[in-house]
Rosetta silent file (secondary structure, phi, psi, omega in degrees, C-alpha in Angstrom):
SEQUENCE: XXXXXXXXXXXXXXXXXXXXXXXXXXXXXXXXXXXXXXXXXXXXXXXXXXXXXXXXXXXXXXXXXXXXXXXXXXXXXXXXXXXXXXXXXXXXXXXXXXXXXXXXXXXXXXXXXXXXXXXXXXXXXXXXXXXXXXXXXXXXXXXXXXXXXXXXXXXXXXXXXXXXXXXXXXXXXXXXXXXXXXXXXXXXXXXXXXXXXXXXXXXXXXXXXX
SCORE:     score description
SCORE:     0.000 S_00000001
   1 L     0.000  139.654 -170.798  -24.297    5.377   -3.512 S_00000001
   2 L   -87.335  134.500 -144.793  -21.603    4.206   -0.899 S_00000001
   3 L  -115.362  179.788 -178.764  -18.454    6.333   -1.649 S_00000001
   4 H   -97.438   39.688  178.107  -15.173    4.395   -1.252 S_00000001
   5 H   -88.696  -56.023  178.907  -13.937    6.206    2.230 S_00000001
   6 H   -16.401  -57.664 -176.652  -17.323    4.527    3.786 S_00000001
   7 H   -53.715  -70.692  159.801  -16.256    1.046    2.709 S_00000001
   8 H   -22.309  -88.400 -120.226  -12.717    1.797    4.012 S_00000001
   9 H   -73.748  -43.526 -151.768  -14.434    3.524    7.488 S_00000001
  10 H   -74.955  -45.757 -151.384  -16.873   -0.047    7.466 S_00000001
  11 H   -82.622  -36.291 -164.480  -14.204   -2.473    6.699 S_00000001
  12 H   -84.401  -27.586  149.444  -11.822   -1.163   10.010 S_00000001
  13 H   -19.439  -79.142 -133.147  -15.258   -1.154   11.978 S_00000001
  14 H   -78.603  -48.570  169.602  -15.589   -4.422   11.368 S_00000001
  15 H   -28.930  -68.782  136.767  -11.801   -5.316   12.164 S_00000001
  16 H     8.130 -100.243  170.328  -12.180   -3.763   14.653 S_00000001
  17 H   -59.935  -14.963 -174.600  -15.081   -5.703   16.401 S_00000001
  18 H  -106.814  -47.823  167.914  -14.109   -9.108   15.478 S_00000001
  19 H   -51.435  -48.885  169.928  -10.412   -8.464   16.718 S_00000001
  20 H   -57.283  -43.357  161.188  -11.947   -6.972   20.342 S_00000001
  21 H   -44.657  -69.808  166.696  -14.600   -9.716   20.213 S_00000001
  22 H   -32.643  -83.574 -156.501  -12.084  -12.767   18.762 S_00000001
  23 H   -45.904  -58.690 -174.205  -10.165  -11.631   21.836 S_00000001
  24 H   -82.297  -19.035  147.518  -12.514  -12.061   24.452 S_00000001
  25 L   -71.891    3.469  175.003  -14.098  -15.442   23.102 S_00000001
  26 H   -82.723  -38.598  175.717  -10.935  -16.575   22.795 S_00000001
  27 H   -42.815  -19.917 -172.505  -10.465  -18.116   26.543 S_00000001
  28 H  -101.121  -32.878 -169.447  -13.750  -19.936   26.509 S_00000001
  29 H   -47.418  -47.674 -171.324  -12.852  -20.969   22.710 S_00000001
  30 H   -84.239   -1.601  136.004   -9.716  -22.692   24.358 S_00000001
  31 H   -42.407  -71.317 -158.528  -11.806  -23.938   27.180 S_00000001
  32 H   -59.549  -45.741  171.062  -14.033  -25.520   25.304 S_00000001
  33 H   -12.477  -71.708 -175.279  -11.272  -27.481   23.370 S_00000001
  34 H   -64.608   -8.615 -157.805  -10.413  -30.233   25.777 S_00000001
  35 H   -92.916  -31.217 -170.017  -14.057  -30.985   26.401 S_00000001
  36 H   -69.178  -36.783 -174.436  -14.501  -31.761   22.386 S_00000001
  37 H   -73.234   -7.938 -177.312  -11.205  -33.856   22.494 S_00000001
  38 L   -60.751  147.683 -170.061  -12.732  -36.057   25.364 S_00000001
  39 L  -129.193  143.565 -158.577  -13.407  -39.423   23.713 S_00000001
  40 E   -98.477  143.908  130.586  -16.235  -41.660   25.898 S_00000001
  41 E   -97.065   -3.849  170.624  -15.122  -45.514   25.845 S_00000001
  42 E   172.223 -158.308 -177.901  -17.484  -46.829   27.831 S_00000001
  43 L  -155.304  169.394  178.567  -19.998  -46.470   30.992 S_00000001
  44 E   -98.408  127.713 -157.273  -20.677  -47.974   34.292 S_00000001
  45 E   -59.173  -72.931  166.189  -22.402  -51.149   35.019 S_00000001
  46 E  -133.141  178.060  173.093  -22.923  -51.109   38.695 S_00000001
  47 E  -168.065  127.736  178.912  -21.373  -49.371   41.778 S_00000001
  48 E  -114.022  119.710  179.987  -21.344  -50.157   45.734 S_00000001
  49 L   102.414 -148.755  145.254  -20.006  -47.349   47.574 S_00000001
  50 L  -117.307  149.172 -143.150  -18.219  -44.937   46.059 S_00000001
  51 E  -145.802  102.693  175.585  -16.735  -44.333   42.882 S_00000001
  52 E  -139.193  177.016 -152.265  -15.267  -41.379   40.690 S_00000001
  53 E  -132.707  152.526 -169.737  -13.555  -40.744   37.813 S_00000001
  54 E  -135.851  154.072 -152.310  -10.788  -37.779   37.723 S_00000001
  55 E  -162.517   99.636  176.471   -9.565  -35.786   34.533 S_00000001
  56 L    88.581 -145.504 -179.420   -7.217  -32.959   35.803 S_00000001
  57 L  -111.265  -24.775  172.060   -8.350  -31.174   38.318 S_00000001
  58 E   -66.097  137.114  173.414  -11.926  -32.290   37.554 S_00000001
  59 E  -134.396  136.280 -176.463  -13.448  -35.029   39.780 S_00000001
  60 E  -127.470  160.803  157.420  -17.193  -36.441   39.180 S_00000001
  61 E   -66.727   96.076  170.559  -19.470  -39.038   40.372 S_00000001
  62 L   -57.896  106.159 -171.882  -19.920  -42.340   39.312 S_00000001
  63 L  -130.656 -177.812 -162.205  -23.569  -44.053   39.150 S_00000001
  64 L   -62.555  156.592 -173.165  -24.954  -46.691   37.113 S_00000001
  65 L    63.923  -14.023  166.988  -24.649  -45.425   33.245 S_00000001
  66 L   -30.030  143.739  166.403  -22.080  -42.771   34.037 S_00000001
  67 L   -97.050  148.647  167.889  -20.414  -42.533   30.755 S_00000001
  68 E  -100.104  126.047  154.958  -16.268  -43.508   31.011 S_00000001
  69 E  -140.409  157.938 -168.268  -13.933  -41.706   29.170 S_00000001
  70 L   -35.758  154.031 -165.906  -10.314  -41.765   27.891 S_00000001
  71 L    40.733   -3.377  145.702   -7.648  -40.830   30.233 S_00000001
  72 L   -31.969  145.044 -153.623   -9.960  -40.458   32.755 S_00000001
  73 E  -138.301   92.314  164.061   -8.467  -41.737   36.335 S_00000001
  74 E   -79.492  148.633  168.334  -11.469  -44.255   38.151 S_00000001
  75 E  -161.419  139.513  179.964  -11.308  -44.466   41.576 S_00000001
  76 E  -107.366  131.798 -156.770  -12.914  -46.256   44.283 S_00000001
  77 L  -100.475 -176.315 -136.297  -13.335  -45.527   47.725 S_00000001
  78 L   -87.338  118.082 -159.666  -12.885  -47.882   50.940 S_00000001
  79 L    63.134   22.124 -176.618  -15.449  -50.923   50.628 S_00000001
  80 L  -109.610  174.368  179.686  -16.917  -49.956   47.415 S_00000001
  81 E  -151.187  154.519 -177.518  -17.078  -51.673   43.966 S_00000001
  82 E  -131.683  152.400  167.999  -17.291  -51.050   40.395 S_00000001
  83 E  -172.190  127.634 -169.291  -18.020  -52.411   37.177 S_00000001
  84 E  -137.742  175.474  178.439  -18.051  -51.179   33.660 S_00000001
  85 L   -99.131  156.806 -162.728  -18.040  -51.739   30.065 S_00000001
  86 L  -144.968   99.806  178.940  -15.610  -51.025   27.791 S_00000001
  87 L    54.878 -169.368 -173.052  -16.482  -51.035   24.015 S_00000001
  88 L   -62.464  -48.836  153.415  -18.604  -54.174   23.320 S_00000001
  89 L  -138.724   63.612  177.943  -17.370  -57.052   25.013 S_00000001
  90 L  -124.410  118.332  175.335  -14.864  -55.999   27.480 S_00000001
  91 L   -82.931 -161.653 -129.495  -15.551  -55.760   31.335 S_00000001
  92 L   159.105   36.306 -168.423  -14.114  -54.240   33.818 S_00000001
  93 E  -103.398  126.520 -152.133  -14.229  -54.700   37.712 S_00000001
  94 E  -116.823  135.397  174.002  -12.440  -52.760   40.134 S_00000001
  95 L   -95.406 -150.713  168.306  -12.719  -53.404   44.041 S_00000001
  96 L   -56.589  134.528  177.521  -11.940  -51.117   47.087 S_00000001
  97 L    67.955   32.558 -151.691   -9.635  -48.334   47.039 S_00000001
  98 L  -128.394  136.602  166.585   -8.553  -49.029   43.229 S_00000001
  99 E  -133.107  109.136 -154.806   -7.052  -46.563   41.152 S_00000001
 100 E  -130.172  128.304  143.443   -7.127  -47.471   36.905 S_00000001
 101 E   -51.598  147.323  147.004   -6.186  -45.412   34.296 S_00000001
 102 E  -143.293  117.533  172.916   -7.216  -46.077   30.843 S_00000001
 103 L   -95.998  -22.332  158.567   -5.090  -44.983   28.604 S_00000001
 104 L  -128.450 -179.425 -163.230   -5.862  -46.159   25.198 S_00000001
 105 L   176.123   99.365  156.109   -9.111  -48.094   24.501 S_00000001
 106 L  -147.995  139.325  151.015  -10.320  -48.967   20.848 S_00000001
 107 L    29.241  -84.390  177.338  -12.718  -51.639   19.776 S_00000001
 108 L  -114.203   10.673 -144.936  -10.923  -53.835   17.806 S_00000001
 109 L  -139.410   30.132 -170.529   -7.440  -52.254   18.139 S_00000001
 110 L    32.474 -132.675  170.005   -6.913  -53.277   21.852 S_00000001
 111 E   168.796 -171.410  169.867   -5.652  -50.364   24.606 S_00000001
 112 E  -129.246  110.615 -163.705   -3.694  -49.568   27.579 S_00000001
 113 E  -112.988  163.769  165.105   -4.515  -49.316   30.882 S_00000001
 114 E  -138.590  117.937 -176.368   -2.429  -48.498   33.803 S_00000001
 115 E   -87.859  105.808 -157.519   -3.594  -49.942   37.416 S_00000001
 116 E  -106.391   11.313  168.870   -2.272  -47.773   39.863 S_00000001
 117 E  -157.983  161.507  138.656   -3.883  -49.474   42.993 S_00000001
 118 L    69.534 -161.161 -145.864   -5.937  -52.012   44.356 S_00000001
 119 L   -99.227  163.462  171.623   -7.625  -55.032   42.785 S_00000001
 120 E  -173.392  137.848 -161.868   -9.204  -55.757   39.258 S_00000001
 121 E  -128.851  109.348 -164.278  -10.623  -58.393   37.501 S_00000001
 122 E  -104.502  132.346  166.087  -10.604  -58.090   33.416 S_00000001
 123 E  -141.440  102.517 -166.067  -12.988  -60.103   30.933 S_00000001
 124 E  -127.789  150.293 -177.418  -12.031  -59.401   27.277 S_00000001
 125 L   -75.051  159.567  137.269  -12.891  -61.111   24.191 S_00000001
 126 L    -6.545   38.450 -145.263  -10.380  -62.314   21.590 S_00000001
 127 L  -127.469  138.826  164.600   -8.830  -59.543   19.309 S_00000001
 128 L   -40.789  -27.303  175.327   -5.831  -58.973   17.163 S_00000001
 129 L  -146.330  133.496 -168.732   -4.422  -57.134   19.026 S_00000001
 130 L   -56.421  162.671  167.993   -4.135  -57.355   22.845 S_00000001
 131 E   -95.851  142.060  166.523   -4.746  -55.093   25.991 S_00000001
 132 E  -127.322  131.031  175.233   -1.763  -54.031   28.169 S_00000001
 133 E  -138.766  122.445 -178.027   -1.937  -52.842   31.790 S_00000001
 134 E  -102.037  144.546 -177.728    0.758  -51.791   33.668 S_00000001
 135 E  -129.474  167.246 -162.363    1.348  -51.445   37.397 S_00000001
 136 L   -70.108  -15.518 -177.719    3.887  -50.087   39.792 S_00000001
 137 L  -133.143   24.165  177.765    4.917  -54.038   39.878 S_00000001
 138 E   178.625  156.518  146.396    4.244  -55.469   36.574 S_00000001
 139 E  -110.307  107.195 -160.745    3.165  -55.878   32.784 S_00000001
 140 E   -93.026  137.757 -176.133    0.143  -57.452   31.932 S_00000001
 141 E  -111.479  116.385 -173.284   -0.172  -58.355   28.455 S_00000001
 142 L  -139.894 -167.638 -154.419   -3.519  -60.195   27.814 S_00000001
 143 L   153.132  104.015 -174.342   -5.576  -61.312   24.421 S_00000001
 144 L    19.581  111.124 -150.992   -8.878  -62.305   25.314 S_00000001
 145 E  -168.002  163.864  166.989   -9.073  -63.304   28.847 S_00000001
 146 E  -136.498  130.287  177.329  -10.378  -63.274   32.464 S_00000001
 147 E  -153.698  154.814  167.625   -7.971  -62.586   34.987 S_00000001
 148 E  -113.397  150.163  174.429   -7.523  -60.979   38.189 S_00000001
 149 E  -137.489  169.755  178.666   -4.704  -58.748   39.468 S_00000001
 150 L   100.291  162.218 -168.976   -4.120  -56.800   42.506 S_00000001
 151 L   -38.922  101.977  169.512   -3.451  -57.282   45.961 S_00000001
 152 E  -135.592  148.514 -175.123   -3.427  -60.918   47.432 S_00000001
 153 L    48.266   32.821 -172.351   -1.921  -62.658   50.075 S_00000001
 154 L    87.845   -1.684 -128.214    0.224  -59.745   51.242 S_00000001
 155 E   158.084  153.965  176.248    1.208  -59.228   47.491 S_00000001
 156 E   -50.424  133.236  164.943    0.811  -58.590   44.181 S_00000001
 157 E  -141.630  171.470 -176.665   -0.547  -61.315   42.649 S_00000001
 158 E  -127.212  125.293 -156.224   -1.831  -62.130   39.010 S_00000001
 159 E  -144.546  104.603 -166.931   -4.657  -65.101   38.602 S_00000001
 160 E  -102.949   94.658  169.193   -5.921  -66.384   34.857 S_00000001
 161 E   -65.105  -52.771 -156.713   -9.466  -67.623   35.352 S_00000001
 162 E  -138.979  121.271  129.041  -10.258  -67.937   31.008 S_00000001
 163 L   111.357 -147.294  167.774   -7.723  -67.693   28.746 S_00000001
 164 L  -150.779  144.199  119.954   -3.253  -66.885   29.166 S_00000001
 165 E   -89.688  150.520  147.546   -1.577  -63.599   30.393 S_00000001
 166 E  -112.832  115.112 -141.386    1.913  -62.580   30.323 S_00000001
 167 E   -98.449  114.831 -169.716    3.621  -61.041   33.229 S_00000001
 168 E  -111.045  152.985  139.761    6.906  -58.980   32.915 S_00000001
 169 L   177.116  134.620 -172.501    8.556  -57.530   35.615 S_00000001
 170 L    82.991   28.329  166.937   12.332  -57.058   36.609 S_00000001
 171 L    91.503  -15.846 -160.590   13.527  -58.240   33.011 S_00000001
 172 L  -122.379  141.934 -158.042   11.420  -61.483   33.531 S_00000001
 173 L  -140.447  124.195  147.598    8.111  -63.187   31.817 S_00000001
 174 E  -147.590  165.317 -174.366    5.695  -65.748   32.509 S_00000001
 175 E  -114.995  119.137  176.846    2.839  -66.873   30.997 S_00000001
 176 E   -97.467  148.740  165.360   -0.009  -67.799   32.966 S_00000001
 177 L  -129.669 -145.056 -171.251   -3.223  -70.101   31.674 S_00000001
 178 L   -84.826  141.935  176.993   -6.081  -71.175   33.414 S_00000001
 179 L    79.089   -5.770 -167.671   -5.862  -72.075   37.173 S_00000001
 180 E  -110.419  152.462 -157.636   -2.932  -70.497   37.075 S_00000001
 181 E  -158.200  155.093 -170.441   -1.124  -67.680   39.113 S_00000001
 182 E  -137.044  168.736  173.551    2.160  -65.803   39.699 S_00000001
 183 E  -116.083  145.157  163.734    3.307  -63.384   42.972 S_00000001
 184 E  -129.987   92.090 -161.615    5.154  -59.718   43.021 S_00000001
 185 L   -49.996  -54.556 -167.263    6.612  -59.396   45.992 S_00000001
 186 L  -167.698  143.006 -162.930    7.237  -55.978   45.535 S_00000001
 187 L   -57.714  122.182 -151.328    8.058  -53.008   42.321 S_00000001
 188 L    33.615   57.751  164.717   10.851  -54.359   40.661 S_00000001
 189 L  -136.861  164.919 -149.633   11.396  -57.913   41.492 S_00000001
 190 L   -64.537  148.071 -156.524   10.876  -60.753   39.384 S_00000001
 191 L   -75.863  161.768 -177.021    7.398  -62.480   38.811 S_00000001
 192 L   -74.569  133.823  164.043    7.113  -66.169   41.156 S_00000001
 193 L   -42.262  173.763 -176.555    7.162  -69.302   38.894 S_00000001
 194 L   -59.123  174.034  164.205    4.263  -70.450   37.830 S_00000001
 195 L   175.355  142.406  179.949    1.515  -72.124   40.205 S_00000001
 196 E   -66.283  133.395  178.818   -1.935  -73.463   40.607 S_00000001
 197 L   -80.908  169.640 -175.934   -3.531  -71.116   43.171 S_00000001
 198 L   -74.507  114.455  173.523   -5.520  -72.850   46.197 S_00000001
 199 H   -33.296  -56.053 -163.378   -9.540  -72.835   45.779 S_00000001
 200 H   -78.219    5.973  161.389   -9.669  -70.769   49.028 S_00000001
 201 H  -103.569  -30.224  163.972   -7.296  -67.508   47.447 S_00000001
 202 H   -25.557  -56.530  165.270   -9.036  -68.242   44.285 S_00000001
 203 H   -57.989  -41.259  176.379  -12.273  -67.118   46.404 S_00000001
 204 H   -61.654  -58.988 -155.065  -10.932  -64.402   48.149 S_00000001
 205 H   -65.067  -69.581 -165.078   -8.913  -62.742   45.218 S_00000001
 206 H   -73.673  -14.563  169.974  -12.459  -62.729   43.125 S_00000001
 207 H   -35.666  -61.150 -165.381  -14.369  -61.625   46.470 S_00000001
 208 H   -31.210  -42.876 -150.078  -12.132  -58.884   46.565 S_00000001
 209 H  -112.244   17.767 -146.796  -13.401  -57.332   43.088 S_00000001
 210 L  -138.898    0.000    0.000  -17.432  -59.011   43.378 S_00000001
């Protein structure tokens, strides 16, 4: 029969070991954290060159099927290209040298992206509620669209193949629709009126990101 000093001497044992234990699992328990909170939104289509996606201090490689995930920071290096998926039917193409955030991303709930270089060309479906991606020289608003953004002519420029964006920047908004195209000279002055762009920067602009 077990008397009740045993129980006592077993029960502080046991404290014991799970408090020395507890202790030394806890750093990879709190490792291990961020990797559960990662949330995948989507993967990559193709890639020419090179391409990686940064989280942190972590940096990985991007090849065809790489999974994408939130708050992850793609980036592309000098003459390369990308293209990914986003949820079901949202695309994604990023040229040379491009640096994109994505900061929110859901389904049917739109997201946020933030483009912090180089060129990209977005093709999103319809949805209640819109995608926004911000840059050091504007805010793109879109709801279901194909557009290009990034670096043209010496400048920012914004280009609506399918669909309308709206462009803030400097206090000031316009709304582009198909054929249609606005200039940023530079981070924080005002978007150009509107205008049809010219077949040959049309070509160029989508080279850029193709």
């Amino acid at each position: 029969m077990t008397g009740l000093g045993e129980i006592k001497r077993d029960h502080s044992c046991n404290r014991r070991w799970l408090l020395r234990h507890g202790a030394l699992a806890l750093p990879f328990i709190l490792a291990l954290r961020p990797a559960r909170a990662v949330e995948r939104v989507g993967s990559v289509e193709d890639v020419t060159g090179e391409a990686f996606a940064e989280l942190e201090s972590v940096r990985r490689t991007l090849d065809r099927a790489a999974p994408v995930f939130l708050s992850e920071e793609v980036v592309t290096g000098v003459a390369s290209r990308l293209g990914m998926r986003l949820g079901r039917d949202t695309t994604v193409r990023l040229g040379e040298q491009a640096r994109l955030k994505i900061d929110r991303f859901l389904v049917d709930a739109g997201g946020e992206m933030t483009l912090r270089s180089g060129p990209l060309l977005f093709d999103g479906q319809p949805r209640r509620a819109g995608v926004q991606i911000r840059s050091p020289f504007a805010l793109i608003a879109v709801r279901g669209t194909r557009f290009f953004a990034g670096p043209s002519n010496d400048r920012f420029g914004v280009f609506v193949v399918r669909g309308s964006v709206a462009v803030t920047s400097a206090g000031q908004q316009v709304i582009l629709r198909e054929g249609e195209g606005t200039d940023i000279a530079s981070p924080g002055t005002p978007p150009t009126p509107v205008k049809r762009w010219a077949p040959e920067r049309i070509r160029a602009a989508l080279a850029s990101v193709s």
